[in-house]
Every structure is written in C-alpha cells, then in structure tokens.
C-alpha positions as CSV (number, residue, x, y, z in Angstrom):
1,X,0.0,0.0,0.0
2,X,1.5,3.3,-1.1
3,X,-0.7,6.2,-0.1
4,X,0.0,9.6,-0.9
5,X,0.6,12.1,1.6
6,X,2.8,9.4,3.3
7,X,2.1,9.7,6.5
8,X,-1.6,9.1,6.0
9,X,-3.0,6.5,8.4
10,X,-4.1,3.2,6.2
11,X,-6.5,0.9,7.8
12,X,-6.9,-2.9,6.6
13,X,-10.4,-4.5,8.2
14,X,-10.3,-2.0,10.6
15,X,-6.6,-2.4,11.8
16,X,-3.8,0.1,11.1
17,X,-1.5,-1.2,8.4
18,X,2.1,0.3,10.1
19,X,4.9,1.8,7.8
20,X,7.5,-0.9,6.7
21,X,10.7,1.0,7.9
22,X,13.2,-1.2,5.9
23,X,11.5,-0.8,2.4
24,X,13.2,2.2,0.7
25,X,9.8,3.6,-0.5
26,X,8.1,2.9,3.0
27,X,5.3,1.1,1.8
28,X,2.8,-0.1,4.2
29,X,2.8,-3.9,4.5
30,X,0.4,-6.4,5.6
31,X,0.9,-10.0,5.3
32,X,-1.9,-12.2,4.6
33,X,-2.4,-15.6,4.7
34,X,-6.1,-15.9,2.8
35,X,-7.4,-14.5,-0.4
36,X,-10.5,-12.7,-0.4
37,X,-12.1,-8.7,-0.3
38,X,-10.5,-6.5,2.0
39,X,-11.6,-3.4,2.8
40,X,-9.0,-0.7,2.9
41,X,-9.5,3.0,4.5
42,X,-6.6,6.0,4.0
43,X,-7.0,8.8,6.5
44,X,-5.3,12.0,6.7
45,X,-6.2,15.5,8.2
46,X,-7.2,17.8,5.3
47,X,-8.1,15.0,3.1
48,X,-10.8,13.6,1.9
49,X,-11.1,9.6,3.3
50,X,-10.4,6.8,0.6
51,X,-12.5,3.9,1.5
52,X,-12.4,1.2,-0.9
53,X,-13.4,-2.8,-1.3
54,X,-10.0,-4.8,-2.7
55,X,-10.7,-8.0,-4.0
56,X,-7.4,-10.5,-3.5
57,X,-8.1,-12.9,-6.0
58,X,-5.8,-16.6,-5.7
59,X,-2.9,-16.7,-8.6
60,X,-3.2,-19.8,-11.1
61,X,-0.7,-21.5,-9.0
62,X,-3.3,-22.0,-5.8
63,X,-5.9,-23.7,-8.1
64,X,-6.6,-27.3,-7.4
65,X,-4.6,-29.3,-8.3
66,X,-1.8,-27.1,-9.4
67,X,-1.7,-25.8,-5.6
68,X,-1.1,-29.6,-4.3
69,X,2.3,-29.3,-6.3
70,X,3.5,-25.8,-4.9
71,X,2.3,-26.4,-1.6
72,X,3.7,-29.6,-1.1
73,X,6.8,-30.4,-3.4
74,X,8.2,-26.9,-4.2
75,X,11.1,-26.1,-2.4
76,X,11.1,-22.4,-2.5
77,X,8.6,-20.0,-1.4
78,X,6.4,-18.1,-3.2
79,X,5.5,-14.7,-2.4
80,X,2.1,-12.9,-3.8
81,X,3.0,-9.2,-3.5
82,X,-0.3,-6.5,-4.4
83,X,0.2,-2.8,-4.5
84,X,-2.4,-0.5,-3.7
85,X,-1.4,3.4,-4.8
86,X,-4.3,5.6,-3.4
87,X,-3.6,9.2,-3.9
88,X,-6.1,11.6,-1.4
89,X,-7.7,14.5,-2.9
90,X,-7.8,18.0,-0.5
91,X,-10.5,18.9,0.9
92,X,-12.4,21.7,-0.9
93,X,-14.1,22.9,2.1
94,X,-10.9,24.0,3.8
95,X,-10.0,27.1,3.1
96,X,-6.1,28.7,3.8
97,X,-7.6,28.7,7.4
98,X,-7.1,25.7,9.5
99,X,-10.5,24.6,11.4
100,X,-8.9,25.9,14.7
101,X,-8.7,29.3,13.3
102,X,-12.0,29.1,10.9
103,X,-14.3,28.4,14.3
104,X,-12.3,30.8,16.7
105,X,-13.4,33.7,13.8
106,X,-17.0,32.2,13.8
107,X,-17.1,32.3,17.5
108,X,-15.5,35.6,17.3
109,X,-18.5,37.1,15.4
110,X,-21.4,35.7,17.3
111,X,-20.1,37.1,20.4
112,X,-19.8,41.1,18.7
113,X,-23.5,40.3,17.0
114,X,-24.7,39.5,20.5
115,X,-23.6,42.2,22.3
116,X,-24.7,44.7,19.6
117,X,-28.3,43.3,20.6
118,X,-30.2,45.4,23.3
C-alpha cells in the first residue's frame, strides 16, 4: 500500500497497516495468509477519506490441483505481493484557514453580534 501524503494512516479491516521502515519507498505492509475482499481505509487531516473494497483474487498457482504441487513439493517460497497506490484529494471545504482558526473567527462574530443586541 503506497498512499500519498505518506504519513496518511491506512487501515486494513479496521486495523492500522504500520509503515515498513526497511523498504526504501516505505510502503505499508500487511501479510496475509487468505485471499479474499478487503476493505481498505486512507485517512489523513485535510483530506478527503479513501474507503475502498479490494478483491485479492488466488494466482493460477493456488488452483486445485496445481496448488497440491507448490504447496507440497516446491522447495522455494512463493511470495504474492499487491500494491495498492491511493492518492487523497484535498478537501475543498478548507480554506487557507485551519478549522482551529475558521471556528475561533465564527465564534468571534457571534459574540460582537450579540452584544450589539439590546
């Protein structure tokens, strides 16, 4: 998994995915042991949230009864290795303020409307 920003948080089923310190790209890593559909979440303050359904279909070498062979009698192992690239969009919403500062103005101007009230 290679999200962009790189420190956004990636989620895999619900549990953080961790950055792989001793890759050279630090790509988040999660071993797996069974094929299937994942879901996968990318998080990151400012961003718009990537949620998306990734289907981990079985190469042709864990079909019956091809798998019997390269389970049993291979004497190497085989790694499967998926990339995921999700790039986040910014959120249009946000303008050059941060949140902290947008609210804090807001809060600022109901106060002088209220006290211009009789």
């Amino acid at each position: 998994m290679r999200p962009d920003p790189e420190d956004a948080a990636v989620f895999v089923d619900g549990r953080e995915v961790s950055r792989d310190e001793t890759r050279e790209d630090k790509a988040r890593v999660l071993r797996y042991e069974h094929y299937g559909i994942r879901r996968v979440v990318v998080r990151r303050e400012g961003y718009v949230a990537h949620e998306r359904l990734v289907t981990l279909d079985p190469p042709w070498y864990q079909f019956f009864p091809i798998d019997l062979v390269f389970d049993v009698f291979w004497p190497a192992t085989i790694e499967d290795a998926r990339t995921i690239d999700v790039k986040l969009e910014p959120r249009k919403d946000l303008e050059s303020e941060t949140t902290g500062e947008k609210l804090l103005k807001q809060a600022n101007d109901f106060k002088t409307q209220n006290e211009r009230r009789p």
